[in-house]
Structures are given as structure tokens and as C-alpha cells.
C-alpha positions, 0 to 999 in steps of 0.5 A, a space after each residue: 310196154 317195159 319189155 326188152 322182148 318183142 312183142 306179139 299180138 295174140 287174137 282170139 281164145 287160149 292155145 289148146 293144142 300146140 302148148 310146148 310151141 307156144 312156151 316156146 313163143 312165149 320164151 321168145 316174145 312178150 305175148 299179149 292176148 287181148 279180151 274179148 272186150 278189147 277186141 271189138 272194133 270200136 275199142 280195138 281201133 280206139 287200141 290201136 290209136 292209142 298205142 295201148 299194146 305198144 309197137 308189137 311186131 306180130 299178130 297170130 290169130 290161132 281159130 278161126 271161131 275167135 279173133 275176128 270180133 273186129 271185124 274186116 280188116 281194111 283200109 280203115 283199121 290195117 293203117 293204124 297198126 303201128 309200123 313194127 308190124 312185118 306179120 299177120 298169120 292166121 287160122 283158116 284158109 280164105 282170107 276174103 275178111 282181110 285186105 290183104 293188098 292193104 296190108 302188102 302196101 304196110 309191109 305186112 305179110 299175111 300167112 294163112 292155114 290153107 296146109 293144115 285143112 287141105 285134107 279134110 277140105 279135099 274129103 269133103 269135095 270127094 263127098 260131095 262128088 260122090 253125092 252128086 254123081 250117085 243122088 246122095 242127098 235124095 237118098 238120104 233124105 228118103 231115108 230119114 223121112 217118116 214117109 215110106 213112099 218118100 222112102 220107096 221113091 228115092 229107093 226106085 228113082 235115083 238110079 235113073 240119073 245116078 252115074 259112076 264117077 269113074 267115067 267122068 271128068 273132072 274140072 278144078 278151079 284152083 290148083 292150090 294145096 286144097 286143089 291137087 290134094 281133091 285132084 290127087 284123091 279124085 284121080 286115086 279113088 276113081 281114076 277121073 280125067 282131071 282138067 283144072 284152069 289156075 292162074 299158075 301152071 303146074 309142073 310137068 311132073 305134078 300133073 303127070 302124078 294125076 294124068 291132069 291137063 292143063 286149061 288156058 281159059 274158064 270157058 275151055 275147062 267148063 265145056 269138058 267138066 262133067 263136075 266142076 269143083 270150085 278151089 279158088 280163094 275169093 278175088 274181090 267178085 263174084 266167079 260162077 254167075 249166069 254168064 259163067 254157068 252158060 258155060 258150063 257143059 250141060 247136064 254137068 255138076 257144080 261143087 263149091 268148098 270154096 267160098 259161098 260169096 264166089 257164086 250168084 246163088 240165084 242164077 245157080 237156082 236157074 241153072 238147076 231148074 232150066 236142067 243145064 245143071 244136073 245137081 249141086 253139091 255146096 258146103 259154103 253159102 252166098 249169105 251164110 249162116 242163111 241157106 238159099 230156101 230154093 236150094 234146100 227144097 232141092 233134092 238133087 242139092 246136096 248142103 252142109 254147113 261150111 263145115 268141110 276144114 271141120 276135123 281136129 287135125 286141122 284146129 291142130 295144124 291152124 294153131 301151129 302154122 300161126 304160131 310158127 309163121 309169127 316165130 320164122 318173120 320175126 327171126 328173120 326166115 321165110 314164112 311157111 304159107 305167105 299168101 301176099 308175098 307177091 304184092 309187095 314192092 
């Protein structure tokens, strides 16, 4: 390409936030931010094998609603980045649109933005606790119905399955960044019994900060939770399925701000029905953007938009950490939110 400077590939829209950060980027790498056009899987691959951007040695992705036009990058479109390539650093904190096994075995590093949404994600669950403890969704729907008995019903009826969360456990899948910060606030806001089953213990000293024990197996944390929240990313398969939701404890609660693709929606529908589940709270859908019909109907199903991440602050900390994840691989320091490290060779 002409430049003594490395090269960067920047995918989707401008920076908007962090523009003192990205000059300095800027200073240091040749910068190359291809169109909307471009950035079409045919005509991005057709990019690549062409080596149309030169052998640049990173890309940042810094939305999470733009650069992501080409689509699943896998086993067809990561060997055809050029070998200069040590980092991808991305928006968002799921990364279930990226192999990112694949591109451990190119040497590629893929850092996420899980830090920066921790604590709008971790309201969100609070919300959704709060909802499906106290009949939230029933209660809100009353209230805007244009039908005073809808009203008058939601008004007499909620409080004879409405509990104080206060008493009650709580059971975490996935002890991330976004899993402590909902148990700390859980722990916090109402003094809920934290249980949580992750694939990595925590130290003593975190989980004596939130009074939280420790589960060996999904089967022993679903048999105590009396709401169970979902924090884990997407593994490849489905995690909360018929057999698993047999599972869990009766009467209790689902969850899910994770992801939508992580549950047999389906089967969450029976479970409901049958009443071994008392209510469900979901920001993220099995086939988003369509909602499950039986769930909407639902009064004790509480839905939003897989908007939990959605808070400026965390657009703000999503740029930064891609930019600054890019900047620390490329000069040599470690990167601040790998998430594949541990596969590589």
C-alpha cells in the first residue's frame, strides 16, 4: 500500500466518542476503513484474496450495529486474511458471529468489549429479577391496556405469586465480568444467596465479597436457584433444553441476557405451561429479531429487545477497548479483554 506505517483495518461506521484515541491510532498505523460496499461478503473476500488492503496486521470493529455486513467469519473467510494478522478486536461482548477457535489456529487474538457492557447488562438482569419476582410484566401491561378490568385484574391479582427477592437464591451460569457485577448487585440490592456453576472457580476473596458458593455441576446449581440467570457466552449448542430445564427447581425462575441462541425456546414454553417454571424474564431471543408468539401472550414473561448492553457509556467503552486492544497487540503489550488466548498453541 505505500506506507511505512502498519496497517489497520477499521470495519463499520466513524468513531464517535473516543476521537483524541483514535488520532492517536491514527499517528501510529495507516488506517483503512472500507465502504459499506466493500464490506459485503462477496466483495470482501473477493478483497481479501485480492490483497486490495495490503497485509495489514489488525482489525477493530468499534459498533456493534455496523461492520458485521460480511457476515460469519469462518472456516471460509478468516484463511483468507493475510498472515500479518495477530488481532481482531471487537464491539460487543458475544462473539457467537466469530470462530474464534479458527482464528486462534491463524494466530489471531480476538478481544471483545464484554468490560464496557458489564454494567448496563448487570442492570438489566437486576430488572428482569425484579420483574419476575414482583409480576412486573402483568402489572405493566394492566397499566397500559385501554381495558379497566385488565387493569383492576393485574391491580388484585399479582400479589398472590409475587415474592420479595430478598429471601430467595440466586443461580448464575457464567461468573464473567457481566456474571459477578449482576451477582455483586443482586447480593447488594437485596442480599440474595448467590450460587453460580462456571467453568472457572473464583477466588476465595470474590466469592466471600458476595457470600457466593460455588456449584460443581449445572444439575446441583438448578436444584437450589430459585431464579437462575443465564451469563455465559454461546459454546457452539444449545445450554437450557428440555432435559436441562427438568432440572431446574420447581416454581423457580429463567433469566436470559445472554444469548437468545443458548435456550430451546420451545421447551421454555412447556416448561411454563406445565408451571415448573414460574416466569421468565428474556432480553435475547432463540430467532432474533422474531419473538417466540407463545411467549408474548405470556403475562408472566417478561421481553425486551436485546437491548440490555444498550447505554451510552457502553458505545463509549466499546470503541475505546477496540481501539485500544488493536494499539497494545500491535506494540507489543497484552491485550486488555482476549477472549481465545487459551487456545492458541
Amino acid at each position: 500500500m505505500g506506507s511505512e506505517k502498519p496497517i489497520v483495518l477499521h470495519l463499520g461506521d466513524p468513531v464517535q466518542h473516543n476521537k483524541e484515541l483514535f488520532a492517536q491510532l491514527s499517528d501510529k498505523f495507516t488506517v483503512i476503513r472500507p465502504s459499506l460496499e466493500e464490506r459485503q461478503r462477496d466483495a470482501f473476500c473477493k478483497a481479501l484474496k485480492e490483497k486490495k488492503w495490503g497485509d495489514f496486521q489488525g482489525i477493530f470493529r468499534p459498533w456493534w450495529n455496523t461492520g458485521g455486513e460480511m457476515g460469519r467469519w469462518d472456516s471460509e473467510l478468516i484463511p483468507l486474511l493475510p498472515s500479518t494478522v495477530t488481532v481482531f478486536a471487537s464491539a460487543g461482548a458475544g462473539h457467537d458471529w466469530m470462530d474464534v477457535d479458527i482464528l486462534a489456529e491463524h494466530g489471531i487474538v480476538y478481544c471483545n468489549g464484554a468490560q464496557a457492557s458489564s454494567e448496563a447488562v448487570a442492570d438489566m438482569a437486576i430488572f428482569n429479577i425484579i420483574s419476575v419476582f414482583r409480576n412486573m410484566q402483568w402489572s405493566m401491561d394492566g397499566a397500559r391496556s385501554s381495558d379497566p378490568n385488565l387493569f383492576l385484574e393485574a391491580h388484585r391479582g399479582t400479589a398472590a405469586t409475587a415474592h420479595n427477592p430478598q429471601t430467595q437464591n440466586l443461580g448464575i451460569i457464567g461468573l464473567g465480568n457481566i456474571g459477578y457485577t449482576i451477582a455483586r448487585k443482586a447480593y447488594a440490592c437485596f442480599g440474595m444467596k448467590i450460587y453460580y456453576q462456571d467453568l472457572c472457580r473464583k477466588s476465595v476473596e470474590q466469592e466471600k465479597a458476595i457470600d457466593a458458593s460455588f456449584c460443581q455441576t449445572l444439575d446441583e446449581l438448578l436444584a437450589v436457584a430459585d431464579c437462575t440467570v443465564l451469563a455465559t457466552p454461546f459454546g457452539g449448542s444449545k445450554l437450557i433444553t428440555k432435559e436441562t430445564l427438568a432440572k431446574f427447581k420447581k416454581g423457580s425462575k429463567f433469566v436470559n441476557i445472554a444469548r437468545g441462541t443458548l435456550v430451546d425456546e420451545a421447551a421454555l414454553v412447556d416448561a411454563l405451561k406445565s408451571g415448573h417454571l414460574s416466569a421468565v424474564g428474556l432480553d435475547v431471543h432463540e430467532n432474533e429479531p422474531h419473538v417466540n408468539k407463545e411467549l408474548a401472550k405470556m403475562k408472566n414473561v417478561t421481553l425486551t429487545a436485546h437491548t440490555a448492553g444498550g447505554a451510552v457509556e457502553t458505545e463509549i467503552g466499546f470503541e475505546r477497548l477496540s481501539m485500544e486492544n488493536v494499539q497494545r497487540v500491535l506494540t507489543g503489550q497484552d491485550p486488555l479483554t482476549p477472549v481465545n488466548k487459551h487456545l492458541f498453541r
